[in-house]
Backbone of each chain as ProteinMPNN parsed JSONL, in Angstrom:
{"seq_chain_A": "XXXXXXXXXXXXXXXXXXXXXXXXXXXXXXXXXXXXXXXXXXXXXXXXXXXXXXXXXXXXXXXXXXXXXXXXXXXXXXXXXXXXXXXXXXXXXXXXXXXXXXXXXXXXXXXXXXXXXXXXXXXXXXXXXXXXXXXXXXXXXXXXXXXXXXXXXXXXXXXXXXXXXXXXXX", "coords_chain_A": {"N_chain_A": [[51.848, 8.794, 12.74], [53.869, 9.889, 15.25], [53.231, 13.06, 16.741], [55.496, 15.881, 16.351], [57.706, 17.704, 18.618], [57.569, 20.986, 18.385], [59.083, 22.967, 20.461], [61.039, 21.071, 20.901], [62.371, 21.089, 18.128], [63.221, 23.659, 17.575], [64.926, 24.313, 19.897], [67.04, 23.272, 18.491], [67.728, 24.015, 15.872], [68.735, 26.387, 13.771], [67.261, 28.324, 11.924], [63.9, 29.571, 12.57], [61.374, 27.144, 12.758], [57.564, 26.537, 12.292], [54.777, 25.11, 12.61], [52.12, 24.009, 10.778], [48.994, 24.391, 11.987], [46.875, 22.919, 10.812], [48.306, 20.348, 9.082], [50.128, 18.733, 10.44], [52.125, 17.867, 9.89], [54.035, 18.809, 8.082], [56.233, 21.081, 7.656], [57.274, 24.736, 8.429], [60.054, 27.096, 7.568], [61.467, 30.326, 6.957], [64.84, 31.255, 4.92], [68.484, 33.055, 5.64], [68.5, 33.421, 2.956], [66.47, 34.582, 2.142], [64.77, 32.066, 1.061], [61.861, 30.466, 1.574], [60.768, 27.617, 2.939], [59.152, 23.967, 2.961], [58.937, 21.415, 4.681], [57.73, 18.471, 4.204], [56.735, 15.285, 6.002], [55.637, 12.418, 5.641], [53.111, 9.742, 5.729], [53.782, 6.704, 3.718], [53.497, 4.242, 1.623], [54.401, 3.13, -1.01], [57.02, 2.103, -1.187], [58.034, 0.952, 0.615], [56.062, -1.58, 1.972], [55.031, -2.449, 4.342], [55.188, -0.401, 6.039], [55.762, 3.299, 5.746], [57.703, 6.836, 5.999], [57.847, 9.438, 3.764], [59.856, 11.962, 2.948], [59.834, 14.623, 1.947], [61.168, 17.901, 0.528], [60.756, 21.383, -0.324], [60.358, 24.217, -2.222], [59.508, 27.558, -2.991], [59.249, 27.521, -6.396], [61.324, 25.926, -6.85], [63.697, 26.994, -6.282], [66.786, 27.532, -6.107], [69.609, 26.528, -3.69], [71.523, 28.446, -1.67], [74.675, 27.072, -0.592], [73.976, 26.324, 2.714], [74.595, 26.525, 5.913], [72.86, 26.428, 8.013], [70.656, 25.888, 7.566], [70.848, 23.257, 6.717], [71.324, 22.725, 9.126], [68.926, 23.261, 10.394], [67.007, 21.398, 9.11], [68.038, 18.945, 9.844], [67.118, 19.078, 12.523], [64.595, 18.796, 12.225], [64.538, 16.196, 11.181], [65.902, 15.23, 13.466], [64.211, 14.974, 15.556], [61.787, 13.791, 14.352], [62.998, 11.134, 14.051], [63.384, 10.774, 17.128], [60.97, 10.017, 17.751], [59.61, 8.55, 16.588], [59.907, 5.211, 15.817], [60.808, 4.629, 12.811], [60.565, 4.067, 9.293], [62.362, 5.892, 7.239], [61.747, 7.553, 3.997], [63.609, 9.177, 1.107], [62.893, 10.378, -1.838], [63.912, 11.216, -5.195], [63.513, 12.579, -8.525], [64.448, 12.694, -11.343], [65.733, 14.613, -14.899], [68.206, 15.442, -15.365], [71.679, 15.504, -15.089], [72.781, 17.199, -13.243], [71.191, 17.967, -11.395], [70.617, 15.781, -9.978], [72.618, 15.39, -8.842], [72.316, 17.761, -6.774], [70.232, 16.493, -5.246], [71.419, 14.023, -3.867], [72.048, 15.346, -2.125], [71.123, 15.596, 0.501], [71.669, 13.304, 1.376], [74.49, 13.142, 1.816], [74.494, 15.394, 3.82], [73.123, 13.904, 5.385], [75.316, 12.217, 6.165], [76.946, 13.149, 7.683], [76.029, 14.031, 9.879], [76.113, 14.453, 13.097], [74.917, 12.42, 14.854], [75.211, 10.193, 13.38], [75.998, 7.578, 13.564], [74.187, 6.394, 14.892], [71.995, 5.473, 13.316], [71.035, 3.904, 9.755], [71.495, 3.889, 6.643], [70.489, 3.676, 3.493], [71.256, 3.801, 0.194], [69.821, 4.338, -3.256], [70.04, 4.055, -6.984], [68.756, 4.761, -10.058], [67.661, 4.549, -13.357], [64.364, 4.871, -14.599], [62.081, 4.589, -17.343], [63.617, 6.257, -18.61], [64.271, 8.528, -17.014], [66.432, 9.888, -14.06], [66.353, 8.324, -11.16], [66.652, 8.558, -7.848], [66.916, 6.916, -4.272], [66.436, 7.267, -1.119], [66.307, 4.968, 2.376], [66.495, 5.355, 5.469], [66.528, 4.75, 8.789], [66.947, 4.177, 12.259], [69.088, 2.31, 13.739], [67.882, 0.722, 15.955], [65.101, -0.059, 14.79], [62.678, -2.413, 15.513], [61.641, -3.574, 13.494], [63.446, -3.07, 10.912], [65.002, -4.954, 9.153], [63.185, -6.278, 7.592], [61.859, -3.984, 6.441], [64.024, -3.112, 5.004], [64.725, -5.724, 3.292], [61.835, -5.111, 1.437], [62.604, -2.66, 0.321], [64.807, -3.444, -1.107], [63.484, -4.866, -2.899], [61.459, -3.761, -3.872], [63.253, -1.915, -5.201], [64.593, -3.662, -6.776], [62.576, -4.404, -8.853], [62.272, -1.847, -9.809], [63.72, -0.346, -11.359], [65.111, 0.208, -14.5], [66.511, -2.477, -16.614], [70.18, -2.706, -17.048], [70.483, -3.397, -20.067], [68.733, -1.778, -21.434], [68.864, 0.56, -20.53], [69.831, 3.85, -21.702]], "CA_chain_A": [[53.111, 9.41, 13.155], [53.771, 10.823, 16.971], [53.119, 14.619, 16.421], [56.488, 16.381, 16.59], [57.365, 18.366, 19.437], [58.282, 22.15, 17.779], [60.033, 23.389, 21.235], [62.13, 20.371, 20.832], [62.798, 21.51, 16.754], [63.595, 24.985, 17.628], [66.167, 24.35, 20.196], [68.215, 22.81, 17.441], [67.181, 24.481, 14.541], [69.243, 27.978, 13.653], [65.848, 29.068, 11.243], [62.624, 29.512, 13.644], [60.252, 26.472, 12.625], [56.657, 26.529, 12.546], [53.881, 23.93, 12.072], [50.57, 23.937, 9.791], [47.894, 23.682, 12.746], [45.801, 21.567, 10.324], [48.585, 19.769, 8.538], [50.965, 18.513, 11.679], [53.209, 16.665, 9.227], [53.991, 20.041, 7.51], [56.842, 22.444, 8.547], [58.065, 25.735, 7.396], [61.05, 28.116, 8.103], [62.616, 30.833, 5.779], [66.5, 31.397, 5.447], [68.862, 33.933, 5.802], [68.803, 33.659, 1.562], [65.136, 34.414, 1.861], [63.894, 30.703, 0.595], [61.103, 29.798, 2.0], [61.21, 26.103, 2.571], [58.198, 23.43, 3.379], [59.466, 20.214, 5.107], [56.811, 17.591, 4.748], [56.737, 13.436, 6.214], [54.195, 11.984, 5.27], [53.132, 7.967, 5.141], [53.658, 6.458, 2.087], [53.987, 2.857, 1.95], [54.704, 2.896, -2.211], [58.335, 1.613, -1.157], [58.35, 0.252, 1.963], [54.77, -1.587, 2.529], [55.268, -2.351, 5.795], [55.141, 1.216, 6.177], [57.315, 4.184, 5.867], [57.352, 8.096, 6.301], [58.355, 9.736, 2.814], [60.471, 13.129, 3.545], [60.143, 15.778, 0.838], [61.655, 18.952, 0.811], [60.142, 22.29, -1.296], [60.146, 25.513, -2.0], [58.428, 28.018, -4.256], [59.636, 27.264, -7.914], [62.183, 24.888, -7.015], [64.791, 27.893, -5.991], [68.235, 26.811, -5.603], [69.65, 27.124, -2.433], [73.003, 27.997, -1.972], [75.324, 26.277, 0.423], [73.409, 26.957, 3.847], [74.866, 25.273, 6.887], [71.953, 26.392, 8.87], [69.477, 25.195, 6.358], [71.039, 22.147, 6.61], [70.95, 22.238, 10.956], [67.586, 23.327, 10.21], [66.493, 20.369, 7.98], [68.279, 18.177, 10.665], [66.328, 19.377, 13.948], [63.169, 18.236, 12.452], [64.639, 14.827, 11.025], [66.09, 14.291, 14.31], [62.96, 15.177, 16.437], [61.163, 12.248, 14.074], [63.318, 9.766, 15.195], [63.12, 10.648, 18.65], [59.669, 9.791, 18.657], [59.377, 7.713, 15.963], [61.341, 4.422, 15.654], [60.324, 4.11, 12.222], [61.809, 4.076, 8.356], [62.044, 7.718, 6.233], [62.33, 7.57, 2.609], [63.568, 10.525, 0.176], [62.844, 10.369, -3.189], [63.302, 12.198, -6.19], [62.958, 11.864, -9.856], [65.112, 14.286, -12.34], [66.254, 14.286, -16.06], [69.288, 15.753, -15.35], [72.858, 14.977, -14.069], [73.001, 18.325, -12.43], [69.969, 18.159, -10.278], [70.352, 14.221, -9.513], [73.655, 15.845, -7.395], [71.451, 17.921, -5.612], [68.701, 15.421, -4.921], [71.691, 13.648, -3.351], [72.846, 16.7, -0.538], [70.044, 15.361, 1.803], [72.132, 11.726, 1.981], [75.185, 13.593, 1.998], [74.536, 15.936, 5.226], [73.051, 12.714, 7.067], [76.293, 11.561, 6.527], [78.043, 13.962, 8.388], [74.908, 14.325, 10.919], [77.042, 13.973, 14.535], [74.51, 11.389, 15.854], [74.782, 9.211, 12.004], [76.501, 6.507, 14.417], [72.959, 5.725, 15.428], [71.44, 5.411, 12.082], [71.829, 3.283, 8.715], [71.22, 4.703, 5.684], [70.946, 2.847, 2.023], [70.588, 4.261, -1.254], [69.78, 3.303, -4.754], [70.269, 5.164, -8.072], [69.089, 4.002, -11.441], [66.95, 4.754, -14.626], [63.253, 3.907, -14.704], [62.299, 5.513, -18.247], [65.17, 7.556, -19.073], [63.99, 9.122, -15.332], [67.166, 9.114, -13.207], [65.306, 8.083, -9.64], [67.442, 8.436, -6.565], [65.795, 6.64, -3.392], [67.542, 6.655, 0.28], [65.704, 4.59, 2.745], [67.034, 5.679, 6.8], [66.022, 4.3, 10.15], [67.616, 3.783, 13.419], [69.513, 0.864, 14.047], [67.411, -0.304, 16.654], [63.695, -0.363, 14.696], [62.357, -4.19, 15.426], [61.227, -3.962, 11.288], [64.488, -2.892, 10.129], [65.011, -6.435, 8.243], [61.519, -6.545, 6.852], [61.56, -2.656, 5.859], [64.83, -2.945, 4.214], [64.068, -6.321, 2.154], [61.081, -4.319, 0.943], [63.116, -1.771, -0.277], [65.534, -4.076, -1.977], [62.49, -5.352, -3.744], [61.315, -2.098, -4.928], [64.787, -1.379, -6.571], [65.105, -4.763, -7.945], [61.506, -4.31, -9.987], [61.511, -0.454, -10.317], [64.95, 0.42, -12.607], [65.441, -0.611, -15.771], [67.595, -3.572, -16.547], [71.024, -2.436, -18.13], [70.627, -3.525, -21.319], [67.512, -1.148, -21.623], [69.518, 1.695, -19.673], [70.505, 4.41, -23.237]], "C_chain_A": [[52.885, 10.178, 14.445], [53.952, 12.311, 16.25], [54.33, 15.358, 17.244], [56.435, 17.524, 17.427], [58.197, 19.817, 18.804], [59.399, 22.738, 18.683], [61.26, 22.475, 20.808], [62.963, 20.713, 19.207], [63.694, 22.806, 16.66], [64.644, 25.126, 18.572], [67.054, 23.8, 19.553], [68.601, 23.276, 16.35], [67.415, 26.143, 14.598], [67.369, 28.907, 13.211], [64.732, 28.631, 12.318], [61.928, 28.391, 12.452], [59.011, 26.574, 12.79], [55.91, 25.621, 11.903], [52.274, 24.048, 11.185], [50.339, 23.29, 10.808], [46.822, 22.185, 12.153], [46.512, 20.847, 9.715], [49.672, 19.172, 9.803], [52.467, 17.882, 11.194], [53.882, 17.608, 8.214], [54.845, 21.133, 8.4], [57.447, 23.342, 7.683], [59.132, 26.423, 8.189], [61.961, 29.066, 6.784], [63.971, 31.282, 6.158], [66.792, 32.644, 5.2], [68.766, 34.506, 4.058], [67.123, 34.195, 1.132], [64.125, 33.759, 0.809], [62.996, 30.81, 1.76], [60.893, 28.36, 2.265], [59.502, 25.26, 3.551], [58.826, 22.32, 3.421], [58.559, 19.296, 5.439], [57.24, 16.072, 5.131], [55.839, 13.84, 6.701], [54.548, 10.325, 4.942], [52.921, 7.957, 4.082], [54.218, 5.195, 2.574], [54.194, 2.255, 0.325], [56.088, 1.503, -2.175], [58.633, 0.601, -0.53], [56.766, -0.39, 2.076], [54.647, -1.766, 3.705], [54.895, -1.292, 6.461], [56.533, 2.123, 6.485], [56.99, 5.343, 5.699], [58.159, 8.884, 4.813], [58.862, 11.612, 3.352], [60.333, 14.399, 1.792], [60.388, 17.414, 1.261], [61.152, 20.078, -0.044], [60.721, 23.518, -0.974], [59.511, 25.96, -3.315], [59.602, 28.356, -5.56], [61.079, 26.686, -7.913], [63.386, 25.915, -6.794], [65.745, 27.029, -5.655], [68.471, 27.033, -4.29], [70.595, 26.833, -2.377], [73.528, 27.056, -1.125], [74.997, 26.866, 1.848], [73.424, 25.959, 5.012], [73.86, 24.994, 8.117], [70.661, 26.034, 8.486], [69.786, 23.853, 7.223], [70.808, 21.714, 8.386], [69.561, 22.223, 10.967], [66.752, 21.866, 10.327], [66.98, 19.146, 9.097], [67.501, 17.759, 11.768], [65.273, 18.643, 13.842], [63.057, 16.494, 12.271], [64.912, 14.076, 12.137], [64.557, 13.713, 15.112], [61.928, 14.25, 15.622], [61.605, 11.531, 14.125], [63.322, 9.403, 16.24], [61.924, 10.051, 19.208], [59.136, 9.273, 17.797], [59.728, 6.769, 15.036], [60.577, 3.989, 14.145], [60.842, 4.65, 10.708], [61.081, 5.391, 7.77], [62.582, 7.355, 5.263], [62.505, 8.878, 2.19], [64.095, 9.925, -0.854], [62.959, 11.164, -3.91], [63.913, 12.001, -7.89], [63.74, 13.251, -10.494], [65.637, 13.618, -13.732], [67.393, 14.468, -16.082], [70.655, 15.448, -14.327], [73.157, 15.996, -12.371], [72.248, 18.448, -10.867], [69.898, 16.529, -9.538], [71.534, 14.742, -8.2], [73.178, 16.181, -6.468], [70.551, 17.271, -5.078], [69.828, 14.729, -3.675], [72.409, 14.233, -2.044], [72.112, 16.039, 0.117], [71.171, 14.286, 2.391], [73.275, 12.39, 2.555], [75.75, 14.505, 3.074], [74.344, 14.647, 5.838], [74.075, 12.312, 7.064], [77.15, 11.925, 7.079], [77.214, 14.993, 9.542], [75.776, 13.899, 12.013], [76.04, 13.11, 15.085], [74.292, 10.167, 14.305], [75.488, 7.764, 12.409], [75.226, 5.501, 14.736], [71.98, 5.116, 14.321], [71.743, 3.897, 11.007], [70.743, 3.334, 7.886], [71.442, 3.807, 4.249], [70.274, 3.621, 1.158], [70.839, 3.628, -2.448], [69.688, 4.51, -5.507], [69.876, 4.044, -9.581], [68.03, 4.431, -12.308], [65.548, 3.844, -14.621], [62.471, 5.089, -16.374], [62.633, 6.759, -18.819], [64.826, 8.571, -17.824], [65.221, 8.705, -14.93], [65.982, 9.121, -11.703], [66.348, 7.399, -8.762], [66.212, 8.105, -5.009], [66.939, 6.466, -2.164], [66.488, 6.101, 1.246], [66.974, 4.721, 4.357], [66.369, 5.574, 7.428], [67.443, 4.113, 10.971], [68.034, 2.528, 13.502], [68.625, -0.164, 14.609], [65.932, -0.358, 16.796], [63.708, -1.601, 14.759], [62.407, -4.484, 13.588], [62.167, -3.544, 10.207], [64.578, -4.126, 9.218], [64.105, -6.428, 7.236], [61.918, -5.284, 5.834], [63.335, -2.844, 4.278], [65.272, -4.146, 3.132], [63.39, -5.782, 1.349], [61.51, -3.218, 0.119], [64.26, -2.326, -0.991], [64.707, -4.332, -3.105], [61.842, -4.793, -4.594], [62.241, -2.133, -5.701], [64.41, -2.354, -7.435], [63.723, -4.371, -9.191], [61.593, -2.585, -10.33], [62.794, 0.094, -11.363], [65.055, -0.523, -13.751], [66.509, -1.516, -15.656], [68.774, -2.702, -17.287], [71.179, -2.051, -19.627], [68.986, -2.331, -22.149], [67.613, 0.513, -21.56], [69.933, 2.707, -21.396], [71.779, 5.011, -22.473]], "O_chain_A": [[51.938, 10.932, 14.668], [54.741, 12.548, 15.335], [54.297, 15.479, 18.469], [55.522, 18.341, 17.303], [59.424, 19.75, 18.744], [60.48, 23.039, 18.177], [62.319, 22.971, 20.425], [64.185, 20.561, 19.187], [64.638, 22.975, 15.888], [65.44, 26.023, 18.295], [68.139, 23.813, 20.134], [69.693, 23.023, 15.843], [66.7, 26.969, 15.165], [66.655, 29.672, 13.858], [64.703, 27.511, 12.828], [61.948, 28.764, 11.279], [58.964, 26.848, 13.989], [56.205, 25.261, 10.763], [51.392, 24.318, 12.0], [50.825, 22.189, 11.07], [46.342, 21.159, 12.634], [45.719, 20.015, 9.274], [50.276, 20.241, 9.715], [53.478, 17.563, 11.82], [54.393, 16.949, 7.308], [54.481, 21.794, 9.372], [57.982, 23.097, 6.602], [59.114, 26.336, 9.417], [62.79, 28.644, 5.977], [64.311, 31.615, 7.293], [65.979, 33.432, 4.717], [68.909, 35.7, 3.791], [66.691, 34.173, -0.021], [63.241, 34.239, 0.099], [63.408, 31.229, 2.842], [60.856, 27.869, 1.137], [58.911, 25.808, 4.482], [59.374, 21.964, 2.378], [58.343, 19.065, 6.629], [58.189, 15.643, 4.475], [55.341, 14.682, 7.448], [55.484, 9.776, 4.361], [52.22, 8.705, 3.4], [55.026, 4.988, 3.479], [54.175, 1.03, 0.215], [56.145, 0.444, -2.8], [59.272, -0.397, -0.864], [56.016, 0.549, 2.341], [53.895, -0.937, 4.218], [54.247, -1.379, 7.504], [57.622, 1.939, 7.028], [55.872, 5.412, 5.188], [59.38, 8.812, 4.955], [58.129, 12.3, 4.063], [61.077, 14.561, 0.825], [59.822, 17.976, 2.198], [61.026, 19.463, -1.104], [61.332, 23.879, 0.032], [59.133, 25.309, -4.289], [60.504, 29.194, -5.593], [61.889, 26.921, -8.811], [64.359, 25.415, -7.359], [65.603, 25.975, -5.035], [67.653, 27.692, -3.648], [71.06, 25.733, -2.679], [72.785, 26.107, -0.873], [75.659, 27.835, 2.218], [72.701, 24.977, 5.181], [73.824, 24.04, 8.894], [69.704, 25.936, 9.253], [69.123, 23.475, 8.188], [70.276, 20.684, 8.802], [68.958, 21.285, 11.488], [66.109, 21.396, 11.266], [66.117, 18.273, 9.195], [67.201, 16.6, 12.054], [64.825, 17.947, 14.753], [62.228, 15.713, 12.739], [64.596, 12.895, 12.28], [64.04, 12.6, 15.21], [61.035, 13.867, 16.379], [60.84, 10.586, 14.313], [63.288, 8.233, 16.621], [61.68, 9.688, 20.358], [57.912, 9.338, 17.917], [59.887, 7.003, 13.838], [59.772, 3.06, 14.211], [61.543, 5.66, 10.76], [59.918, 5.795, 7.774], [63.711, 6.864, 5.282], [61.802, 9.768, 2.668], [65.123, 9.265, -1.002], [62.252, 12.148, -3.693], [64.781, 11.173, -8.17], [63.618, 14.437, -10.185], [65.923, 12.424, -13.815], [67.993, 13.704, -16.838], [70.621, 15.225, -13.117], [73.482, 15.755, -11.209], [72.6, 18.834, -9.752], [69.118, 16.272, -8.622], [71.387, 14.552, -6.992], [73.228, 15.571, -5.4], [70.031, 17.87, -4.136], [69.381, 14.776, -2.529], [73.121, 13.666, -1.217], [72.979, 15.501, 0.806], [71.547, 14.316, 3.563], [73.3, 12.364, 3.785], [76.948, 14.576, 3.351], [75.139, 14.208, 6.669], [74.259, 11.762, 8.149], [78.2, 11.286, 7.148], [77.497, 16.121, 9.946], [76.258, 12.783, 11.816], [76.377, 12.956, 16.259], [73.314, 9.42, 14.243], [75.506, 6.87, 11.563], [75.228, 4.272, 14.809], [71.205, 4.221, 14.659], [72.491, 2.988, 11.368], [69.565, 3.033, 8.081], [72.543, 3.315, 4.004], [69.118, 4.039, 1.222], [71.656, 2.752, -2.733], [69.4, 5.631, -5.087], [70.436, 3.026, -9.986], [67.165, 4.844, -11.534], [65.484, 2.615, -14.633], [62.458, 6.314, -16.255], [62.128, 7.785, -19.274], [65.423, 9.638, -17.963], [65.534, 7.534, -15.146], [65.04, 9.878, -11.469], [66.79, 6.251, -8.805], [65.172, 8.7, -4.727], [67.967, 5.789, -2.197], [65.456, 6.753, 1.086], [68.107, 4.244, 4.298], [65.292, 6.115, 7.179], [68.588, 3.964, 10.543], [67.224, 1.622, 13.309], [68.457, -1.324, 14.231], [65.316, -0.537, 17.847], [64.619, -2.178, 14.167], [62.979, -5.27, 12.832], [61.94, -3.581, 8.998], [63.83, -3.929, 8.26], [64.4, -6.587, 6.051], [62.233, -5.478, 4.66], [63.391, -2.68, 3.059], [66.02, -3.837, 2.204], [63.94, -5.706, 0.25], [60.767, -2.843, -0.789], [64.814, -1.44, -1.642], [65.12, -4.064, -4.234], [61.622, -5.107, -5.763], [62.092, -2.379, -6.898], [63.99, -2.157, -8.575], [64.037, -4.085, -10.346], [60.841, -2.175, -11.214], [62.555, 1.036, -12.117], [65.068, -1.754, -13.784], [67.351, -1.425, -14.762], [68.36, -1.949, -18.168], [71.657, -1.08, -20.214], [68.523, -2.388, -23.288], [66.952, 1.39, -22.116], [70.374, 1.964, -22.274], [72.669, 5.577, -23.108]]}, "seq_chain_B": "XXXXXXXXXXXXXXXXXXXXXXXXXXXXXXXXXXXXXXXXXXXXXX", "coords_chain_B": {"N_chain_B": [[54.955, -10.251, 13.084], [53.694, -8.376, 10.167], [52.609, -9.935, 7.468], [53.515, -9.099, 3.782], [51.725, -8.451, 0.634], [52.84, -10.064, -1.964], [54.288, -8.842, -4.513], [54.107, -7.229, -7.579], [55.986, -6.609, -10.95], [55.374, -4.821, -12.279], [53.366, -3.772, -10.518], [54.8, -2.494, -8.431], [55.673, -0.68, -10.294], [54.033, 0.986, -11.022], [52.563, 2.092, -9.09], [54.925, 3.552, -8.122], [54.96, 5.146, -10.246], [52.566, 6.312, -9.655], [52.855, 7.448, -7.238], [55.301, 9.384, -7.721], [53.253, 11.07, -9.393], [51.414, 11.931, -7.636], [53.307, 13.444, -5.928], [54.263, 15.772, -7.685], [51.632, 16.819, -7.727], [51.687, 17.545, -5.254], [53.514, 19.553, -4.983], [52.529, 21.53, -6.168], [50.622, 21.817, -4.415], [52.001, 22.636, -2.099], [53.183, 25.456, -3.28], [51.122, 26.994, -3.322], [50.663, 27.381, -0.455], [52.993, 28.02, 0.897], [53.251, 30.504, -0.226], [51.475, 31.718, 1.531], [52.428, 31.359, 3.583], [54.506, 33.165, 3.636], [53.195, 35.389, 3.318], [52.17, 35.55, 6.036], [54.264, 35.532, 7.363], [55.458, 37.91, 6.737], [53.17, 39.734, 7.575], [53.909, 39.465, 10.347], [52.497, 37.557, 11.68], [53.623, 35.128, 12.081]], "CA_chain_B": [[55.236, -8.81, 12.049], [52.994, -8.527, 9.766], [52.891, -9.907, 6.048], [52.822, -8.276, 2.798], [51.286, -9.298, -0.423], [53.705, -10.599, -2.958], [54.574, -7.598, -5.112], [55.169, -7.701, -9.47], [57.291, -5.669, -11.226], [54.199, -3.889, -13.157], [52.93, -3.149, -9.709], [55.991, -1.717, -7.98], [56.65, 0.482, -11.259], [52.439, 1.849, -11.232], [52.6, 2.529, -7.382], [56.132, 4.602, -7.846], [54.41, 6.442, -11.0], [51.46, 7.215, -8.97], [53.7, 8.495, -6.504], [55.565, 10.554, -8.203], [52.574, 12.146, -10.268], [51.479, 12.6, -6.235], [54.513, 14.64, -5.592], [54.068, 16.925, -8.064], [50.975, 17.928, -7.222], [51.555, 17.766, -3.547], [54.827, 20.167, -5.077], [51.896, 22.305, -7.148], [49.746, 22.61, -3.381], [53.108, 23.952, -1.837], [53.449, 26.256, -3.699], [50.261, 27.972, -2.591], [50.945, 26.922, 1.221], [54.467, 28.943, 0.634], [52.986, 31.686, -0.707], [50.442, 32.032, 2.372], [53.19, 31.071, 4.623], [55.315, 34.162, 3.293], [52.395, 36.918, 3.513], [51.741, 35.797, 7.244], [55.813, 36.082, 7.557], [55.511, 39.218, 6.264], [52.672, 40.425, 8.637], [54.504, 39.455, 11.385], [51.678, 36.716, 12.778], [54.554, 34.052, 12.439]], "C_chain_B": [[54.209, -8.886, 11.042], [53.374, -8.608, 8.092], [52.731, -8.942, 5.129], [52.44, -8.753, 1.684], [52.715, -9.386, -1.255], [53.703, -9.348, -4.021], [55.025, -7.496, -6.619], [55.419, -6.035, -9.335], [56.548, -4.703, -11.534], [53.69, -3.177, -11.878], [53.65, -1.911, -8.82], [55.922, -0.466, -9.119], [55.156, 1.475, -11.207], [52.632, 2.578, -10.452], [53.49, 3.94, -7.783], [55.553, 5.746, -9.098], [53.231, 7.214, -10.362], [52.041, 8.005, -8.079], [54.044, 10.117, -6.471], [54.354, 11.629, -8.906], [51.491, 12.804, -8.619], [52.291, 13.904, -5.455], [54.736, 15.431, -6.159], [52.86, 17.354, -7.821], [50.806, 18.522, -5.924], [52.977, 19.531, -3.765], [53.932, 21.463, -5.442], [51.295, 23.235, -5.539], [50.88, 23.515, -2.66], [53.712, 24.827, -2.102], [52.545, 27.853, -3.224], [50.154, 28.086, -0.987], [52.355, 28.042, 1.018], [53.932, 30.135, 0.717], [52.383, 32.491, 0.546], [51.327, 32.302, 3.441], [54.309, 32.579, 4.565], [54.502, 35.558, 3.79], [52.05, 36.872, 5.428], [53.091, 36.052, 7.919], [55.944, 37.717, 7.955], [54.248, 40.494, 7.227], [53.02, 40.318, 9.942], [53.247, 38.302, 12.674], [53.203, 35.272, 12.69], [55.465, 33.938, 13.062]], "O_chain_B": [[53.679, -9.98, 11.236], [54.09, -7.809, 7.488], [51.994, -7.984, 5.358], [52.922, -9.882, 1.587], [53.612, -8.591, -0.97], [52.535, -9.001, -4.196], [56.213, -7.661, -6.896], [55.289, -5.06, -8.594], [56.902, -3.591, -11.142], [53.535, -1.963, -12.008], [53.219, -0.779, -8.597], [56.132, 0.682, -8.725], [55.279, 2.69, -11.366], [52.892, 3.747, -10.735], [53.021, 5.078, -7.789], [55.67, 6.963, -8.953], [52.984, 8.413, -10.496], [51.803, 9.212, -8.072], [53.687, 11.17, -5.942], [54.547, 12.845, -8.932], [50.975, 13.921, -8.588], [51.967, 14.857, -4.746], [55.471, 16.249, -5.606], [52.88, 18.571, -7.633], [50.158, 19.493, -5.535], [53.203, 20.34, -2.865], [54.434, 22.532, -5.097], [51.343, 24.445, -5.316], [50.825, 24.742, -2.586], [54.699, 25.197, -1.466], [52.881, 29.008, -2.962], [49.49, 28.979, -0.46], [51.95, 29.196, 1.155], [54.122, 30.833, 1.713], [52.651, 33.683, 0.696], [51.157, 33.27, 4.183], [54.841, 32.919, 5.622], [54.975, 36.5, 4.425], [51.756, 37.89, 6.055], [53.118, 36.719, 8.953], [56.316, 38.387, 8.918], [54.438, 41.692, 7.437], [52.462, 41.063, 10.747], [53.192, 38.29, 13.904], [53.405, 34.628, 13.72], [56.023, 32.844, 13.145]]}, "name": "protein", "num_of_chains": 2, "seq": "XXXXXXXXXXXXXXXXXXXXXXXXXXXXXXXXXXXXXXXXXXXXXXXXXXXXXXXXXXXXXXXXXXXXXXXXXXXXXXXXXXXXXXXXXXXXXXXXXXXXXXXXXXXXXXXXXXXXXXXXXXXXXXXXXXXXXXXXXXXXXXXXXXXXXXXXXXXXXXXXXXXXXXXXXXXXXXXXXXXXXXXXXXXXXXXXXXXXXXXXXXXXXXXXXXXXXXXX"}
């Protein structure tokens, strides 16, 4: 992965950003709600083999976080600033028992979709039961990666083998 | 472009459990990365 440029993060980004010197793929910023938040991509080619940059989002003990529009510019700055400089596919995953928390899992898709440059983008998600796990997966790249085709077969292919069939579904 | 191996269902479903049991502990190390990241907040080196 091209090593993200922070000036370029921080002129976009309401919350100050900063980078883990030894982890480069590793960003933090706390909010006005005083979360703390750790924004890692990282390769992972589980999904995508081809290759693909997996996006996870944290904080300490899974804190809620209310409705934070500068969170969310935040959380943007750095997603944009890896497409800028790297034409290449981002997955977010996440795995929950509950209906409640599968909603939130899905806010991430839900801002890109109302990201002012999501013109440039294209975005697919999947939703379905892999033992009694709900597992939400969005797979986003730029229109104009060469391996878009490839990457997003690959990720058809995943779904099709990784959710339970229907009749299996309780 | 470059190929990929042919992919079963058993394999796809291992991979995504290894994953995930990846992401919680990668969820377990940020927790102590947070923590560190808060006290140097809090001294004002950040």
């Amino acid at each position: 992965m091209n090593t993200l440029n922070l000036e370029n993060i921080n002129k976009q980004a309401p919350y100050k950003v900063t980078v883990d010197t030894d982890f480069p793929h590793l960003f933090y910023f706390h909010t006005d709600y005083e979360v703390d938040y750790e924004i890692c991509i990282k390769s992972n080619d589980t999904f995508v083999p081809s290759g693909a940059y997996a996006l996870d989002i944290r904080n300490k003990c899974n804190q809620p976080s209310p409705g934070d529009p500068k969170f969310r510019q935040t959380l943007m700055a750095i997603v944009e600033e890896f497409f800028r400089l790297n034409n290449d596919v981002m997955l977010y995953v996440t795995e929950t028992e509950d209906k409640k928390q599968a909603s939130r899992n899905r806010l991430f898709v839900r801002w890109f979709n109302t990201y002012e440059h999501r013109d440039q983008y294209i975005i697919k998600t999947a939703e379905g039961k892999m033992n009694g796990q709900i597992n939400f997966l969005a797979i986003i790249s730029r229109k104009d990666n060469p391996n878009l085709a490839q990457a997003i077969a690959e990720f058809d292919e995943t779904i099709s083998f990784l959710f339970d069939p229907p009749e299996e579904s309780a | 472009m470059e190929t990929t191996k042919k992919r079963t269902r058993e394999e796809v479903r291992a991979a995504f459990r290894a994953f995930m049991r990846e992401k919680e502990e990668e969820r377990k190390a940020a927790e102590i990365r947070l923590e560190l990241y808060h006290k140097k907040r809090l001294a004002g080196l950040i």
